[in-house]
N, C-alpha and C positions, 0 to 999 in steps of 0.2 A: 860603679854606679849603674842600675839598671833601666832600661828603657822608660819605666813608670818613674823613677824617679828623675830621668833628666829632661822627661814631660813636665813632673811637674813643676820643677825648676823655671822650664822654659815657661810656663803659665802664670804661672807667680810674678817674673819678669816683666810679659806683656801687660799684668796688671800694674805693675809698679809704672810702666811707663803710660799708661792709661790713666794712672791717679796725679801725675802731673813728674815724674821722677823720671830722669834721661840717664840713658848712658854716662854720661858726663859726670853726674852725681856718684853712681856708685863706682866711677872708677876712682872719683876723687875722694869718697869717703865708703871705703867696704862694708864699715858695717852697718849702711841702710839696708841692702838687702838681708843682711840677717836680723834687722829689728821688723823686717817687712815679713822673714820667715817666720819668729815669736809671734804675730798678730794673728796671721793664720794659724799657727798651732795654737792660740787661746782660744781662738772663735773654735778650731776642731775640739778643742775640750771642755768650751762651753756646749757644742751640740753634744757630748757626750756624756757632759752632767746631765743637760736636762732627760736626754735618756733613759738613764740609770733613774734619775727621779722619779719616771713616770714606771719603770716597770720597778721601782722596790713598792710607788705605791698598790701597781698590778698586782704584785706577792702577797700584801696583804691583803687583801681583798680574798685573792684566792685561797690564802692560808685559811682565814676565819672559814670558808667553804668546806676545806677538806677539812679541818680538825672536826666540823659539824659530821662530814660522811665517816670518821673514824668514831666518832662517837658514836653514831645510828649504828654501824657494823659492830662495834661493843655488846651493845643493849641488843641486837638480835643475835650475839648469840650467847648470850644471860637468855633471852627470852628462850632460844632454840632448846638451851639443856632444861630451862624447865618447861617446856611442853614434854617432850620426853621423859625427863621424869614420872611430871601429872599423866602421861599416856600408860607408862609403864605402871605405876603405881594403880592407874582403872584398872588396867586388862588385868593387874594379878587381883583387884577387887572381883572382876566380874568372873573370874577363873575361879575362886573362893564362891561365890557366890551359886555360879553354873556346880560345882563339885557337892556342895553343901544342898542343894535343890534336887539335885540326881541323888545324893544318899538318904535322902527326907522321902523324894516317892521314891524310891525303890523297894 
């Protein structure tokens, strides 16, 4: 058993004998202290549900966020390739155009 846990033993205890519970009781029946240690371990896994509650409702929250920032990163770059495109497709208009204007005056 290590240091932290014969702390917490010992704390558990003081409380037991603070909530009205003597020596005398758990010599004469052992397993009140173990029904004293299930009450704290439900209350630790009550504080641990409500936890978990509050950050799966955090997850949602933030998930709707990002699924929103992977869609905007999507559509810009659908939008990116066709500006490129449309860029590419002027410059070879205006390339046709500039070619076609120099062989007309020449």
């Amino acid at each position: 058993m290590t240091e932290e846990h014969k702390r917490m033993l010992e704390n558990e205890m003081a409380e037991a004998v603070k909530s009205g519970f003597t020596g005398d009781h758990v010599e004469k029946d052992p397993l009140l202290i173990i029904l004293w240690r299930l009450n704290h371990q439900d209350r630790a896994l009550d504080s641990i549900k409500a936890d978990l509650t509050s950050h799966i409702a955090q997850n949602q929250a933030i998930q709707q966020s990002v699924d929103e920032l992977v869609a905007f990163w999507a559509g810009s770059k659908v939008a990116g390739r066709i500006m490129t495109w449309g860029v590419g497709i002027l410059a070879a208009a205006g390339a046709a155009y500039a070619s076609f204007k120099k062989d007309l005056f020449s």
